[in-house]
LONU-652194 format. One record per residue (C-alpha): x negated, y, z negated; residue number from 1. Coordinates in steps of 0.05 Angstrom, whole numbers, always signed. Layout:
N
+--------+--------+--------+-----+
|      x |      y |      z |  nr |
+--------+--------+--------+-----+
|      X |      Y |      Z | NUM |
...
+--------+--------+--------+-----+
// end
This chain:
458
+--------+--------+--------+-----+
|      x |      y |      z |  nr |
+--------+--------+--------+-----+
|     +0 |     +0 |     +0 |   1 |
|    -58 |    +48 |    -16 |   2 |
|    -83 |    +46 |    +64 |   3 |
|     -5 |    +53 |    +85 |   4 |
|     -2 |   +116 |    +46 |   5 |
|    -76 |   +145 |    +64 |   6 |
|    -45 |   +127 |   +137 |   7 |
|    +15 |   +167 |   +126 |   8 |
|    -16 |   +220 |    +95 |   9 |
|    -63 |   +224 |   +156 |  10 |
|     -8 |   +229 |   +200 |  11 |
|    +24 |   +291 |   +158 |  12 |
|    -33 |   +335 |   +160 |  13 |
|    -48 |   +315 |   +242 |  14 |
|    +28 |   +335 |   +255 |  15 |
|    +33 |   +400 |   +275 |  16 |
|    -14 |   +401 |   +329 |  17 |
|    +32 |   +426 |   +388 |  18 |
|    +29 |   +420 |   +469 |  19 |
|    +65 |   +477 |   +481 |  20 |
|    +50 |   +538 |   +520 |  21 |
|    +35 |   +604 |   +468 |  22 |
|    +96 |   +639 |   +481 |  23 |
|    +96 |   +712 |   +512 |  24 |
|   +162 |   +744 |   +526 |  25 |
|   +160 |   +775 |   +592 |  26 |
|   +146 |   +838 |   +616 |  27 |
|   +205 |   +891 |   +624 |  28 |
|   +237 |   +872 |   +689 |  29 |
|   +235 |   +924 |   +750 |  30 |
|   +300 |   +972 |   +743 |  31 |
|   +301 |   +973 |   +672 |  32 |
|   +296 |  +1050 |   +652 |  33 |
|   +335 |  +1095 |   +639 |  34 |
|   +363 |  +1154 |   +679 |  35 |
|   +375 |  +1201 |   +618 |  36 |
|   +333 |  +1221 |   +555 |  37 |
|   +335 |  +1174 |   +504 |  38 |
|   +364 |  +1194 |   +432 |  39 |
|   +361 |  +1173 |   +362 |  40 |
|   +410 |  +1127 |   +352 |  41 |
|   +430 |  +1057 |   +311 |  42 |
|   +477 |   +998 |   +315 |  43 |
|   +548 |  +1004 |   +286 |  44 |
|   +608 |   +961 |   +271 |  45 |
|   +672 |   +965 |   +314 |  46 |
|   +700 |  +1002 |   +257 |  47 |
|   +662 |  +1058 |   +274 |  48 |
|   +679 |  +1061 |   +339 |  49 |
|   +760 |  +1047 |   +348 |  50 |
|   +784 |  +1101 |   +291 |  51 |
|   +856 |  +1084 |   +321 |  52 |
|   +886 |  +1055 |   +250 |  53 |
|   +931 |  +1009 |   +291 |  54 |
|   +875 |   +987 |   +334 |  55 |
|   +834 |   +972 |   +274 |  56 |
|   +888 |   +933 |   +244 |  57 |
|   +899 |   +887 |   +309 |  58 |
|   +825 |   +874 |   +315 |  59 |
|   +818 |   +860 |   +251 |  60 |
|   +874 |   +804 |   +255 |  61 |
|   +853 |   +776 |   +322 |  62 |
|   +777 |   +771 |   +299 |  63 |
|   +808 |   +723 |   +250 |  64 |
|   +859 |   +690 |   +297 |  65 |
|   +838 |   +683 |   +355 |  66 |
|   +831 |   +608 |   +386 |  67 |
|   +767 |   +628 |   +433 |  68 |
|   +729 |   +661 |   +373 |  69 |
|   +746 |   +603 |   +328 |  70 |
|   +718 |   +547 |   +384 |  71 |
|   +655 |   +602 |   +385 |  72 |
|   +647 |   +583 |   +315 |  73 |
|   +649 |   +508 |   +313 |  74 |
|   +599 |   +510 |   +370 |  75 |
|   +548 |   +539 |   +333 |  76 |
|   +562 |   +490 |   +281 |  77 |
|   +553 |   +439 |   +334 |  78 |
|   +490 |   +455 |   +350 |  79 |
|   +471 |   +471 |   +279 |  80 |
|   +485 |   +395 |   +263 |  81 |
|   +445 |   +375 |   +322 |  82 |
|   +382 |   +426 |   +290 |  83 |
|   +381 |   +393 |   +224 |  84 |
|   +384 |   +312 |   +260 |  85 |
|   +323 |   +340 |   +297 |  86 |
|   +288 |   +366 |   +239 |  87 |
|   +308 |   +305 |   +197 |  88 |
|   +264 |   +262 |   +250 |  89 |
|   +197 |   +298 |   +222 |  90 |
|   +208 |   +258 |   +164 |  91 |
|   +208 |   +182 |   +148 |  92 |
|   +269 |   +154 |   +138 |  93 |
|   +269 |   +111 |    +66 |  94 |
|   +311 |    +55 |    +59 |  95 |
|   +315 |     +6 |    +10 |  96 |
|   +346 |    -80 |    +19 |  97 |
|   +356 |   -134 |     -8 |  98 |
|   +366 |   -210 |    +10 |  99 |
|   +380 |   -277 |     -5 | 100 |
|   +372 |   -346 |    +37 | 101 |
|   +391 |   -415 |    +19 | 102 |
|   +365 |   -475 |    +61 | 103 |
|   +379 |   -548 |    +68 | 104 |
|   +324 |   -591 |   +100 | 105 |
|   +329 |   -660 |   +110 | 106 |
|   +284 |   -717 |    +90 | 107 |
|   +260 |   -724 |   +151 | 108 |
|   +240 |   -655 |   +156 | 109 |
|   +209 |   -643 |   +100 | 110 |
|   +165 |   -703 |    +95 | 111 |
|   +199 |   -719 |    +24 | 112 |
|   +247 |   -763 |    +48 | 113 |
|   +303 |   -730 |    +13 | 114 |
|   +352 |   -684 |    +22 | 115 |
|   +328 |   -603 |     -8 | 116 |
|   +353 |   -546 |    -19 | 117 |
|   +308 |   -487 |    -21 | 118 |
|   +332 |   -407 |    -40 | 119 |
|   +293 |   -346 |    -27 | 120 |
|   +310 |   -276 |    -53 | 121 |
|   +288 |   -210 |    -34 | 122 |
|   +281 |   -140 |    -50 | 123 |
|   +241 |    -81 |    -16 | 124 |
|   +235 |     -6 |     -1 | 125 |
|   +188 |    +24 |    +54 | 126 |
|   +200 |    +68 |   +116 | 127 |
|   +207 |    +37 |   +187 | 128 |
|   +189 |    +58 |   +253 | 129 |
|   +167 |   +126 |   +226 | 130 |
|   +129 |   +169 |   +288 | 131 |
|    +60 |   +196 |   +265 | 132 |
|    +70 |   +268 |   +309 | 133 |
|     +5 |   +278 |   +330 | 134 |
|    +15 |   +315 |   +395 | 135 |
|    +72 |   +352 |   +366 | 136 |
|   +126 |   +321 |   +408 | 137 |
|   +171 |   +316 |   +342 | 138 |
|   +158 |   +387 |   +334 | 139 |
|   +171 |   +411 |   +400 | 140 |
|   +246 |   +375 |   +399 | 141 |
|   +252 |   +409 |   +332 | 142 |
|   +233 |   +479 |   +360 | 143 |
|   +273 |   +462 |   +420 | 144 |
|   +339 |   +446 |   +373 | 145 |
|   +326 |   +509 |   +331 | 146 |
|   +323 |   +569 |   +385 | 147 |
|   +381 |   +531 |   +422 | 148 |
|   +425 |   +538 |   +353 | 149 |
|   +391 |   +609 |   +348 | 150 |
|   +418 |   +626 |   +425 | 151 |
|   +485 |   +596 |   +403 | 152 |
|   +489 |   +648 |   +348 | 153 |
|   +486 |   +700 |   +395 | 154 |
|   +535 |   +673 |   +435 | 155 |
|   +579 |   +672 |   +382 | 156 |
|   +563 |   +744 |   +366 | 157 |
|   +576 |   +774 |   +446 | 158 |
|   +643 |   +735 |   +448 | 159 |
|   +662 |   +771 |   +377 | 160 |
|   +635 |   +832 |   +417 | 161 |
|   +674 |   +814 |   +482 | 162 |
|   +736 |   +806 |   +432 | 163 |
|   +741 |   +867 |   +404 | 164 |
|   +733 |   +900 |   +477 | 165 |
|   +791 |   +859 |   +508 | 166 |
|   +838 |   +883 |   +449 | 167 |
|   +822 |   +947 |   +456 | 168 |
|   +833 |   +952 |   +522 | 169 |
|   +894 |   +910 |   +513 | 170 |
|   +922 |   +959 |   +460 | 171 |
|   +902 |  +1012 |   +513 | 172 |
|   +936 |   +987 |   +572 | 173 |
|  +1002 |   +971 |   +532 | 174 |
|  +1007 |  +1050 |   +514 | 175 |
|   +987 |  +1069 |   +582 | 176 |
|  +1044 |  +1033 |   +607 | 177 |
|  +1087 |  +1060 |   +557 | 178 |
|  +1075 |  +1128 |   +573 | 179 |
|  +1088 |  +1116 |   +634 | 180 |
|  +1150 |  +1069 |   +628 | 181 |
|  +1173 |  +1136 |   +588 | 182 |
|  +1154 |  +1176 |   +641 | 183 |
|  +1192 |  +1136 |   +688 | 184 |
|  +1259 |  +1138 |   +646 | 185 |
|  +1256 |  +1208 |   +651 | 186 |
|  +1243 |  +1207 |   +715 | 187 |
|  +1302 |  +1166 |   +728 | 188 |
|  +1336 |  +1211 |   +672 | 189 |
|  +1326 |  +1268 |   +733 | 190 |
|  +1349 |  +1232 |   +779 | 191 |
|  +1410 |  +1212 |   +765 | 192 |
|  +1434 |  +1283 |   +741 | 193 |
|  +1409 |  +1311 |   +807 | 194 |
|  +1446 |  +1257 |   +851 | 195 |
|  +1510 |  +1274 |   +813 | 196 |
|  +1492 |  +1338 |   +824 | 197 |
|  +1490 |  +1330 |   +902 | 198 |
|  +1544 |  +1282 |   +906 | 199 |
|  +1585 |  +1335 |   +888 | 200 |
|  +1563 |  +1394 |   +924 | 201 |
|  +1572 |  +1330 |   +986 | 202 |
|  +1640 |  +1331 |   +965 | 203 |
|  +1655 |  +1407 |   +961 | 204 |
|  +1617 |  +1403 |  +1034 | 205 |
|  +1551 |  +1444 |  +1008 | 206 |
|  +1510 |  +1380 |  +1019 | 207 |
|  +1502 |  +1337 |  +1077 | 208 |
|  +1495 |  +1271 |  +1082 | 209 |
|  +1421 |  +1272 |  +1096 | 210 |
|  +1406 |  +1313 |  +1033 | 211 |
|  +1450 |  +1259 |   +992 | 212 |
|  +1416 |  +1204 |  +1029 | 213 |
|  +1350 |  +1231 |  +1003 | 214 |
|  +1370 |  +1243 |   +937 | 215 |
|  +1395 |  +1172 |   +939 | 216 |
|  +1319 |  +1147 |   +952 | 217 |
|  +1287 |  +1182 |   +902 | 218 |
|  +1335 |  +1159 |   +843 | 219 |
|  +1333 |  +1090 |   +874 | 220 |
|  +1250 |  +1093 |   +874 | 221 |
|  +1258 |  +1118 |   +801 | 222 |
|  +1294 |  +1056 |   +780 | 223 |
|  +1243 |  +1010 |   +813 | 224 |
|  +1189 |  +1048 |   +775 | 225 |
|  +1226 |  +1027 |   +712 | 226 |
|  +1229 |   +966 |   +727 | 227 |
|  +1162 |   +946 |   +745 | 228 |
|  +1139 |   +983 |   +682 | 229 |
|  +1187 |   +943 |   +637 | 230 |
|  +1164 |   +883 |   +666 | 231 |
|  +1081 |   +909 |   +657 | 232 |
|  +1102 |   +924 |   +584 | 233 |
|  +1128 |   +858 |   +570 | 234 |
|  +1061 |   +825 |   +601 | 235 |
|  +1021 |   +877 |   +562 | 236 |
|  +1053 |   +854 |   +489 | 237 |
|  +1035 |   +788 |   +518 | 238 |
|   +970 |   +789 |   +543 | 239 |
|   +951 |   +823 |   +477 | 240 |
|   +990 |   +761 |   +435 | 241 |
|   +953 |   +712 |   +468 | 242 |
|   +883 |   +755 |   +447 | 243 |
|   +907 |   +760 |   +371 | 244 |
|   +921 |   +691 |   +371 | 245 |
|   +980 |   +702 |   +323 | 246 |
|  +1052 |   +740 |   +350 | 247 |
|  +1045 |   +818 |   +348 | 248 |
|  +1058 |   +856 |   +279 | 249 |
|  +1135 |   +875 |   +285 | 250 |
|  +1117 |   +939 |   +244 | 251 |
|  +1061 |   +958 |   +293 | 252 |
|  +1072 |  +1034 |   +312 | 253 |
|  +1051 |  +1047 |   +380 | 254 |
|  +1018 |  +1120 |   +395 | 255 |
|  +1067 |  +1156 |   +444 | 256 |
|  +1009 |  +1177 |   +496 | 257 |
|   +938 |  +1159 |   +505 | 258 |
|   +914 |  +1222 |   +477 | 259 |
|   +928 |  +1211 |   +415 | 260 |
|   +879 |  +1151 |   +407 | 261 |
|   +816 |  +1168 |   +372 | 262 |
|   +755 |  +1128 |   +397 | 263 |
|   +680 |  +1152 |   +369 | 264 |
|   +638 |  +1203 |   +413 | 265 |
|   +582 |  +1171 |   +451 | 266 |
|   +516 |  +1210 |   +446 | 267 |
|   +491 |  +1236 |   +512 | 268 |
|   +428 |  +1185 |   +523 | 269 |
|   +416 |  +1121 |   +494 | 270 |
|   +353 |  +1083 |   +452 | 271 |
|   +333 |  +1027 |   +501 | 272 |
|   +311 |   +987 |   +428 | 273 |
|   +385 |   +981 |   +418 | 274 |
|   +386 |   +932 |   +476 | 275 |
|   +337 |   +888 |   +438 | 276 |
|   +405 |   +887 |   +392 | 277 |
|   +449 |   +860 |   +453 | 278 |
|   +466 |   +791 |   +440 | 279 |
|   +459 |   +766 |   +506 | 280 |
|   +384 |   +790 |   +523 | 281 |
|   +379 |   +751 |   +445 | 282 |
|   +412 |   +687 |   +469 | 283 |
|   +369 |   +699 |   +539 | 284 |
|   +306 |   +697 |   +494 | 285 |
|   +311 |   +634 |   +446 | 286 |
|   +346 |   +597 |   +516 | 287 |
|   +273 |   +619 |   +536 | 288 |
|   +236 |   +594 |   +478 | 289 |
|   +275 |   +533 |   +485 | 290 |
|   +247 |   +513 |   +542 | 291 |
|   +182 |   +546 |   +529 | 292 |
|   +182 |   +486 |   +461 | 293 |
|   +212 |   +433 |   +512 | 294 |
|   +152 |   +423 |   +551 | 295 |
|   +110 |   +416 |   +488 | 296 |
|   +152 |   +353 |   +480 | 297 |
|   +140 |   +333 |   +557 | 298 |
|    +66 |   +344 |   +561 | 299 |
|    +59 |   +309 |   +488 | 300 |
|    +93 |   +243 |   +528 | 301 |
|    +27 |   +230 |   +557 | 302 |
|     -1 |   +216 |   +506 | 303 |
|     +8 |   +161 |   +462 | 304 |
|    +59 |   +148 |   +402 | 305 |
|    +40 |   +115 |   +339 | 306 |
|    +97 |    +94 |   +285 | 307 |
|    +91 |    +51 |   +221 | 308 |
|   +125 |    +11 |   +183 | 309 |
|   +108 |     -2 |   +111 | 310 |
|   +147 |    -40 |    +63 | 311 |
|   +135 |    -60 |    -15 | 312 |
|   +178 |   -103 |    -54 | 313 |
|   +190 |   -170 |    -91 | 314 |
|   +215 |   -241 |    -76 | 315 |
|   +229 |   -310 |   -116 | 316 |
|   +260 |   -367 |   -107 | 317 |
|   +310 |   -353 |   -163 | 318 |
|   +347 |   -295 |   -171 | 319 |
|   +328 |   -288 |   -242 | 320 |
|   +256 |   -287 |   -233 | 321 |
|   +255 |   -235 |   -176 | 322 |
|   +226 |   -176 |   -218 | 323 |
|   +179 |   -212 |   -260 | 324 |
|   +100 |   -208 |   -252 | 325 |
|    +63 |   -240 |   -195 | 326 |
|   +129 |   -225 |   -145 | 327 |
|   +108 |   -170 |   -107 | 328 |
|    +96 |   -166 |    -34 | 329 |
|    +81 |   -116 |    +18 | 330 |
|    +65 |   -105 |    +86 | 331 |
|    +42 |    -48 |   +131 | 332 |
|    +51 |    -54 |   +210 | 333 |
|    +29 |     +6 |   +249 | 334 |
|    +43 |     +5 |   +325 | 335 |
|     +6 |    +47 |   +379 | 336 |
|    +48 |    +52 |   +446 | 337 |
|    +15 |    +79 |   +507 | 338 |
|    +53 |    +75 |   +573 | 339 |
|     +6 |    +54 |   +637 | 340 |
|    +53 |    +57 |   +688 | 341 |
|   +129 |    +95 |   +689 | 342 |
|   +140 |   +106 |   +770 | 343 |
|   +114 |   +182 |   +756 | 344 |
|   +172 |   +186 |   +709 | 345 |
|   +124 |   +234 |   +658 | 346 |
|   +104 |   +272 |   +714 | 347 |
|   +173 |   +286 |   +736 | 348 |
|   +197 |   +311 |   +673 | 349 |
|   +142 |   +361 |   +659 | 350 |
|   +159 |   +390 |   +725 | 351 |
|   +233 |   +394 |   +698 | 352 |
|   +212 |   +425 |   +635 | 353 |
|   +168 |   +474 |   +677 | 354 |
|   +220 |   +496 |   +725 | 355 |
|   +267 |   +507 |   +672 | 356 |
|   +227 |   +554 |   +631 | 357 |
|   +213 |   +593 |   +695 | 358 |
|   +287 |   +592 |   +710 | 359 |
|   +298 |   +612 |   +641 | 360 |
|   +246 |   +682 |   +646 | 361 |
|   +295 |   +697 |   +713 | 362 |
|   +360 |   +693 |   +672 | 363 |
|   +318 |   +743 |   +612 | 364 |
|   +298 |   +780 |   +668 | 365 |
|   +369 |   +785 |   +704 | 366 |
|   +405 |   +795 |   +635 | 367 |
|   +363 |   +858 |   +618 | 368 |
|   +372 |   +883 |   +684 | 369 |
|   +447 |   +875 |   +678 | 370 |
|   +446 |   +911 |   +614 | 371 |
|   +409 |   +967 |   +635 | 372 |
|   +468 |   +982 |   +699 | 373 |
|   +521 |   +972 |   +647 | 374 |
|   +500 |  +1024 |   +599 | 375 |
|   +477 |  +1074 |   +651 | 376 |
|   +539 |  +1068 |   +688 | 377 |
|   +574 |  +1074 |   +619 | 378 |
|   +534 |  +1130 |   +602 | 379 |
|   +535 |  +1169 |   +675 | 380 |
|   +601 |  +1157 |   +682 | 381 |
|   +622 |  +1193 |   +616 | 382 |
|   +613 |  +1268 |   +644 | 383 |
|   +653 |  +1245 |   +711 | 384 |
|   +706 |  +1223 |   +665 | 385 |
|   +712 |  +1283 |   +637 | 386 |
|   +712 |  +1337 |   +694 | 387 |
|   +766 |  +1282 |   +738 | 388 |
|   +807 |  +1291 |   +674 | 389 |
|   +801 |  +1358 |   +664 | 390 |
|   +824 |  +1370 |   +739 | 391 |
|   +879 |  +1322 |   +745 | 392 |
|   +903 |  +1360 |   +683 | 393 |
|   +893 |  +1422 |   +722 | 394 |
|   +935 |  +1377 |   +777 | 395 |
|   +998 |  +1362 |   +736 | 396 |
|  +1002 |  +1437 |   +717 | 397 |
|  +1000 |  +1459 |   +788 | 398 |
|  +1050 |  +1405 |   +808 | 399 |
|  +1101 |  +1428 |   +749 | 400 |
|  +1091 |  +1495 |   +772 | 401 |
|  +1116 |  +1472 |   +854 | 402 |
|  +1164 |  +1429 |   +824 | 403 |
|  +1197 |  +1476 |   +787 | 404 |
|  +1199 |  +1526 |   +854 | 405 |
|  +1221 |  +1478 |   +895 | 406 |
|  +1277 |  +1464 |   +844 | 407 |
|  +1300 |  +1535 |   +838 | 408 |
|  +1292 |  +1542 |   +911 | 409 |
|  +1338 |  +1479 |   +934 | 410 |
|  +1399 |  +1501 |   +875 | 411 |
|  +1394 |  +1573 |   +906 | 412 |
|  +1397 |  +1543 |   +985 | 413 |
|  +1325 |  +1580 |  +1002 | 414 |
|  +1297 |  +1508 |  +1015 | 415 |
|  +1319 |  +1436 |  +1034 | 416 |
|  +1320 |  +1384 |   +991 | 417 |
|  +1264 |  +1350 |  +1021 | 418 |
|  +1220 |  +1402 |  +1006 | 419 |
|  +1247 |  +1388 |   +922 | 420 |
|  +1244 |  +1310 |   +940 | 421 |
|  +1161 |  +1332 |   +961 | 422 |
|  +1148 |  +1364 |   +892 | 423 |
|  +1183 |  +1317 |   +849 | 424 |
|  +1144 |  +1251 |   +881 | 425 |
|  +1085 |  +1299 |   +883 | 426 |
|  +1092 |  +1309 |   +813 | 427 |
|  +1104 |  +1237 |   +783 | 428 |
|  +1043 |  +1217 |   +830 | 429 |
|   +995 |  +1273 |   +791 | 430 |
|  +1031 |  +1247 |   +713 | 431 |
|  +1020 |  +1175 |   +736 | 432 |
|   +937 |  +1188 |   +752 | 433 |
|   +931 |  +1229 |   +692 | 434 |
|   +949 |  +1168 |   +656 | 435 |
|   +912 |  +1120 |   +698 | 436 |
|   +853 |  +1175 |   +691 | 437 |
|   +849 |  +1174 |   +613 | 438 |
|   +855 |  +1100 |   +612 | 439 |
|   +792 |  +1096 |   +654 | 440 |
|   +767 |  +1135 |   +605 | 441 |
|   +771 |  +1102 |   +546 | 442 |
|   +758 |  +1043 |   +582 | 443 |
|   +694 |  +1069 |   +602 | 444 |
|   +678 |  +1080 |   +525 | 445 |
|   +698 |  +1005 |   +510 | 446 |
|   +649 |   +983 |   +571 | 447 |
|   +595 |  +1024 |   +537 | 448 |
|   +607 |   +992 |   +463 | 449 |
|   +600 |   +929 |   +484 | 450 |
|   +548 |   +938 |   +540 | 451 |
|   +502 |   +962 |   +482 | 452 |
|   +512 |   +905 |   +435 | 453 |
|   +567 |   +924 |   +396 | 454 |
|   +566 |   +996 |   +380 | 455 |
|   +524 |  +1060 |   +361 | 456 |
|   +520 |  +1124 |   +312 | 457 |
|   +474 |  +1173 |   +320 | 458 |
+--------+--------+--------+-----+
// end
């Protein structure tokens, strides 16, 4: 037992020795800079960023009901599982048996020339099969396991991210269309007071039929736009039920209009360290060092593997003599396995492992880059926002102002009613992009939180 354990302890201190390449992440890809000044800023919670009350509640609820958040989570406890089996092969595995035979031989057989009956009883603890990791093959898997887990993490972390974006812009999109399902109704509202309106002045033979056939049309094209607006609403409430993962608060009090929902300021340039924050350049990076760590493990299978097994014990031929002096056995078997020939198996594996961690530096590479366009479209895009709201506001007041001429104009008989039927589709056109317009908006705003990994402050 004393050379098993010298053995052993050999092995221990030799393990640790690893095949794999020094690891060296990459150099910042080509197109990753930014356009604007950089300022001092730091990471943030969503809370910081969505200061709707309403909003915060719904996120809130569907980061702790929703199904594809929850499946996130039991993923990286998957792979956690799978970390600790590989780490638990580093070690020897102790067991501990025991046995019992009974045997009849004939006389023949044993040379006595009677019948006998012979028991044997066993008991023993040792290790078996246990791999000595002196090329670090153990210890690649291990590494391999761990920054797979690791990139799972983040994984789990950018769909949380993704999350909160998809119910914001859910909770977003559901107002939008609610303003404008409102708009719409008043629209319609409009219209149906000014075809009553016509009808009449038809009858008294003021109106002819083409002006009621026009004012027909336009409350007709009213009630579609209710319509299809009911109908977005009701696929709105359900698009964002299906993101909470739970039925939508019935004491959930919608905003009336888009400008009434509060979302952080965004600083005018952004820290390109708070990309090294993004969880998917993270998850990009320990995929990397995965593979980096796998071909340790394929070079290390060219060389050879040695495992022992060592066992220490007693046995008697009665049971109750088993533990007394003189009983003990032991035995040690080490085993040194060296494959000759494997049809360039090996070979082909290492090139495996090689190609992967070269298609793994392309997928860091194209993940930065993709980060980079996402925040400096997020970021350029902010001051267009701004000045196509600003004038599209400018729009709907210049549209009010024709519509309420052209009004005037077609009650006092300057003007046909085609010329009212222009400013009044004119002017639900302008409302409709104003909406659409400050959706973008704070869509653009969402994009940016999540293209930067979650959120900033200054």
């Amino acid at each position: 037992m004393t050379k098993s354990f010298l053995a052993l302890s050999l092995g221990l201190l030799l393990a640790g020795c690893s095949m794999a390449p020094d690891y060296q992440r990459p150099e910042m890809p080509a197109g990753a800079s930014w356009q604007t000044a950089e300022t001092s800023a730091t990471l943030s919670g969503w809370q910081q960023q969505f200061l709707d009350p309403q909003l915060q509640r719904l996120i809130a609820l569907g980061l702790e009901n929703n199904r594809d958040l929850r499946l996130a989570a039991l993923n990286v406890q998957s792979y956690e599982a799978q970390y600790r089996i590989q780490r638990a092969a580093q070690l020897p595995t102790v067991a501990a048996g025991a046995s019992s035979t009974r045997q009849q031989t004939s006389g023949d057989t044993n040379g006595t020339g009677q019948e006998q009956i012979g028991s044997q009883y066993n008991a023993q603890v040792g290790i078996t099969a246990y791999e000595l990791d002196l090329f670090g093959r153990i210890q690649s898997l291990k590494d391999q396991a761990l920054e797979t887990y690791l990139a799972q993490v983040e994984t789990q972390r950018s769909t949380q991210i993704a999350l909160v974006a998809s119910l914001a812009n859910a909770y977003l999109t559901l107002i939008a269309d609610q303003e404008l399902l409102t708009l719409s109704q008043s629209t319609l509202q409009t219209e149906q007071e000014t075809y009553a309106l016509t009808q009449k002045k038809y009858e008294l033979g003021s109106a002819s039929d083409m002006e009621l056939a026009q004012s027909r049309t336009s409350l007709e094209s009213a009630r579609v736009s209710v319509a299809q607006y009911q109908r977005l609403v009701l696929q709105d409430r359900n698009a964002l039920t299906l993101l909470l993962g739970t039925p939508l608060p019935a004491d959930v009090s919608l905003p009336a209009s888009l400008n009434e929902v509060k979302l952080a300021s965004i600083p005018v340039g952004a820290p390109s360290s708070l990309l090294q924050q993004r969880p998917d350049i993270l998850a990009a990076e320990h995929s990397l060092k995965a593979a980096n760590a796998n071909i340790g493990a394929a070079r290390a299978a060219f060389f050879p593997t040695i495992t022992l097994t060592a066992t220490a014990g007693t046995a008697s031929t009665e049971l109750g003599h088993l533990f007394d002096g003189g009983t003990g056995t032991w035995s040690f078997i080490p085993q040194l396995n060296l494959p000759l020939f494997d049809g360039g198996k090996r070979v082909a594996d290492l090139d495996v492992a090689e190609i992967a961690a070269k298609q793994a530096v392309a997928t860091y590479e194209k993940t930065i880059q993709t980060a980079f366009q996402e925040v400096a479209n997020g970021l350029g895009s902010e001051t267009y926002f701004q000045q196509q709201a600003d004038a599209q506001q400018a729009l709907v007041a210049a549209n009010e102002r024709y519509f309420q001429l052209a009004d005037y104009r077609y009650n006092e008989g300057v003007d046909s009613y085609l010329t009212r039927l222009d400013a009044q589709r004119s002017l639900f056109s302008a409302r409709q992009t104003m909406v659409s317009t400050r959706l973008a908006q704070l869509s653009n705003q969402i994009a940016l939180f999540k293209a930067i990994g979650g959120g900033w402050q200054k």
